[in-house]
N, C-alpha and C positions, 0 to 999 in steps of 0.2 A: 177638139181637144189639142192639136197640135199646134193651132195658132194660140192659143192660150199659152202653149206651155213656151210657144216665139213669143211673144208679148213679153210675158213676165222674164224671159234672158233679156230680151233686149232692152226691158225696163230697168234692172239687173245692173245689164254691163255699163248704161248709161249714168246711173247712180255710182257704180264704183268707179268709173273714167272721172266723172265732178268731182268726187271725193278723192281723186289724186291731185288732181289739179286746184281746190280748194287752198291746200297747203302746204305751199309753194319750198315754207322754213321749217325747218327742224330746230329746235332751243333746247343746248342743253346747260345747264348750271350747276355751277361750282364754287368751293373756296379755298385758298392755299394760305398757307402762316408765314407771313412775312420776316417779322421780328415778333419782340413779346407783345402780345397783346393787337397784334394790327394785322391783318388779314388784308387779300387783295380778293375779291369776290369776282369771276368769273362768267359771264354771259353774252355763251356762244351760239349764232345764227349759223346754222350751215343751207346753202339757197341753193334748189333745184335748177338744172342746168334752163337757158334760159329766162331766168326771172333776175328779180333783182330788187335787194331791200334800202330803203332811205338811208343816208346819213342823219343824226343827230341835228345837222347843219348846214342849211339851204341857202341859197342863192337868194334874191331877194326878188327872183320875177319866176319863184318858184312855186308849182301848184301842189306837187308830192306831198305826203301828211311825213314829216320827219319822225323818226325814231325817238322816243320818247319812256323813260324808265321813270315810275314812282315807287319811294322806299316807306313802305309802314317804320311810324315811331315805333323805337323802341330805346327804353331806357340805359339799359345795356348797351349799346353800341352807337359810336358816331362815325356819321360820314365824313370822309376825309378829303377835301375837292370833290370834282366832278367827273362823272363818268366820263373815262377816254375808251376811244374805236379806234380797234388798228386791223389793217386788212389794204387790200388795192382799190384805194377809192376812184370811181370813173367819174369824170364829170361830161354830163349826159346834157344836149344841148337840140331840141327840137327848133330847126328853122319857122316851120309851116307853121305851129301855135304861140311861137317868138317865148318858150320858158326852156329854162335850164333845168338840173338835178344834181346833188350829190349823190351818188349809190355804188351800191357793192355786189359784187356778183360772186356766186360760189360760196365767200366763209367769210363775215366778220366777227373778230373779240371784243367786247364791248367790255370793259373791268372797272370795278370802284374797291377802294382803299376804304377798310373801314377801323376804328379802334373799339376795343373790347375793354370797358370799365371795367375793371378788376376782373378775379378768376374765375368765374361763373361760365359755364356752357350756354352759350345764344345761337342765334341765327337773324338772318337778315331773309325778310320778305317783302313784295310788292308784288308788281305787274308790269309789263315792257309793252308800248302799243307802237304797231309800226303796219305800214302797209308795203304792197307787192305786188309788181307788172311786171309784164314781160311787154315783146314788142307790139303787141294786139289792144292788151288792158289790163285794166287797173284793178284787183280786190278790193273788197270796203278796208279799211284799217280794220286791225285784229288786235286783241288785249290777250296776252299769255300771263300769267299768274307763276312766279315761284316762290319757294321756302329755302334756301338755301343754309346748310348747317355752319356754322365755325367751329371749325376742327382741325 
């Protein structure tokens, strides 16, 4: 009975230890009111000490899956330019496997500009896919989903 009940802790704690380490980022999302009608939408990675999430924009001898956002149509709202990141970008440069990286450690803002076609209450939604190592390995890339309101 008592190795059963070791078993199943150890099985336990092994599951919850993966499951921190699983995911690595926190994402939270938002929207602010610029002027009339134009909003700057809000999506923030906060990264677990240790790791470190892609830039949008690699190197060309780069293997990292970049940061990548897609926005569901909607009628109601246009995107305004291109998603900009602002945060301390590292550029990461492995000798031994001859590739580079853009990446971010700690907290990057990821923000898009959007316009609100007349006075109607919307929101902007998609999914953000981005992946995350630390100095050991690499996660598969991961797809996070949001809803974001304009308000």
């Amino acid at each position: 009975m008592k190795k059963t009940i070791l078993f199943f802790t150890l099985a336990f704690s092994a599951v919850v230890g993966f499951a921190q380490v699983a995911s690595p980022v926190n994402w939270t999302f938002t929207s602010k009111k610029v002027s009339d009608n134009v909003y700057e939408v809000q999506m923030v990675a906060t990264i677990q000490n240790g790791w470190h999430l892609y830039s949008q924009s690699q190197p060309k001898d780069a293997i990292a899956v970049p940061t990548t956002f897609e926005f569901s149509k909607n009628p109601l709202v246009q995107l305004d330019g291109k998603v900009k990141e602002a945060g301390k970008m590292e550029r990461f440069t492995d000798k031994d496997l001859g590739v580079s990286a853009n990446q971010y450690s700690k907290l990057v803002a990821f923000s898009q500009r959007v316009k609100l076609k007349g006075k109607a209450k919307s929101n902007v939604s998609g999914n953000v896919t981005y992946q995350t190592c630390d100095d050991k390995k690499c996660l598969p890339p991961k797809t996070v989903n949001f809803n974001i309101a304009l308000k």
